[in-house]
TILUM-913014 format. One record per residue (C-alpha): residue number from 1; chain; y negated, x, z negated. Coordinates in nm, 2 decimals. Layout:
residues N
NUM,A,Y,X,Z
...
end
This chain:
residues 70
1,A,1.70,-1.82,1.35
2,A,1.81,-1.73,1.04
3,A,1.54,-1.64,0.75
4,A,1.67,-1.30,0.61
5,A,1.77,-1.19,1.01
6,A,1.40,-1.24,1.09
7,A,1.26,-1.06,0.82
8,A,1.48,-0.75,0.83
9,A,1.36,-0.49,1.08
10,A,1.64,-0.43,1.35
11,A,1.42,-0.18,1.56
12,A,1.18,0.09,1.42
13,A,0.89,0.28,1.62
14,A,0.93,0.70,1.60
15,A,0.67,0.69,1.38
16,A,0.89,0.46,1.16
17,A,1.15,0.65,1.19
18,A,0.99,0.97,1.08
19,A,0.93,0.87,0.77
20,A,1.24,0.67,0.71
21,A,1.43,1.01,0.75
22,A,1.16,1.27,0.64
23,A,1.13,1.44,1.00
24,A,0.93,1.56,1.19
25,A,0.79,1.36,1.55
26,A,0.97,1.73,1.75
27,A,1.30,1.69,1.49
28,A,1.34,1.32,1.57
29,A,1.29,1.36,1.95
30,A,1.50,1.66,1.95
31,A,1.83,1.47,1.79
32,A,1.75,1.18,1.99
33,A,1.78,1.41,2.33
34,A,2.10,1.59,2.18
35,A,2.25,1.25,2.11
36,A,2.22,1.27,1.75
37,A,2.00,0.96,1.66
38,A,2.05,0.69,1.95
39,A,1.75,0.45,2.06
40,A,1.61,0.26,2.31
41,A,1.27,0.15,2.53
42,A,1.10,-0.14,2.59
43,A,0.86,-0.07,2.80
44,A,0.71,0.27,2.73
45,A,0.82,0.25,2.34
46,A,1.09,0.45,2.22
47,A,1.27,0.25,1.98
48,A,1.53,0.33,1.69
49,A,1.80,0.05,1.59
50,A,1.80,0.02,1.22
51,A,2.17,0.07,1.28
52,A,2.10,0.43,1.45
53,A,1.95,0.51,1.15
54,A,2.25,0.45,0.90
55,A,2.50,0.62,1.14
56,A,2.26,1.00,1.17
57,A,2.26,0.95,0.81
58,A,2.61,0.88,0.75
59,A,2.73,1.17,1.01
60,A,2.46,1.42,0.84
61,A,2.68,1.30,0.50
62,A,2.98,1.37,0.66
63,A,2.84,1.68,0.78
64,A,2.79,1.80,0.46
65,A,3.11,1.71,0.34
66,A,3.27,1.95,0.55
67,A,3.05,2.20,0.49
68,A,3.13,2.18,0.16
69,A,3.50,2.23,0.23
70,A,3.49,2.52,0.42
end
């Protein structure tokens, strides 16, 4: 396996995931029931990809964006 794959985090716990995006444990379940922020289980635990991360904060960019232009 390669050395910088097994060091970066690919999957992040809510808890994780709360503080990554400055939410609360209700917001973050929330958007991930609406679709927002994807995830998956293993088990019992709820789990965010890193890469569901980067695409609820690109769209909320994008969001904004448009926000701005209307």
């Amino acid at each position: 396996m390669d050395r910088s794959a097994a060091t970066s985090q690919q999957l992040y716990r809510v808890p994780d995931a709360m503080q990554l995006l400055s939410l609360s444990r209700s917001v973050i379940y929330e958007q991930i029931r609406t679709g927002r922020l994807k995830s998956v289980t293993q088990g019992r635990t709820r789990l965010i990809p890193a890469s569901a991360i980067t695409d609820y904060v690109n769209m909320l960019q994008r969001e904004a964006d448009g926000d701005d232009a209307a």
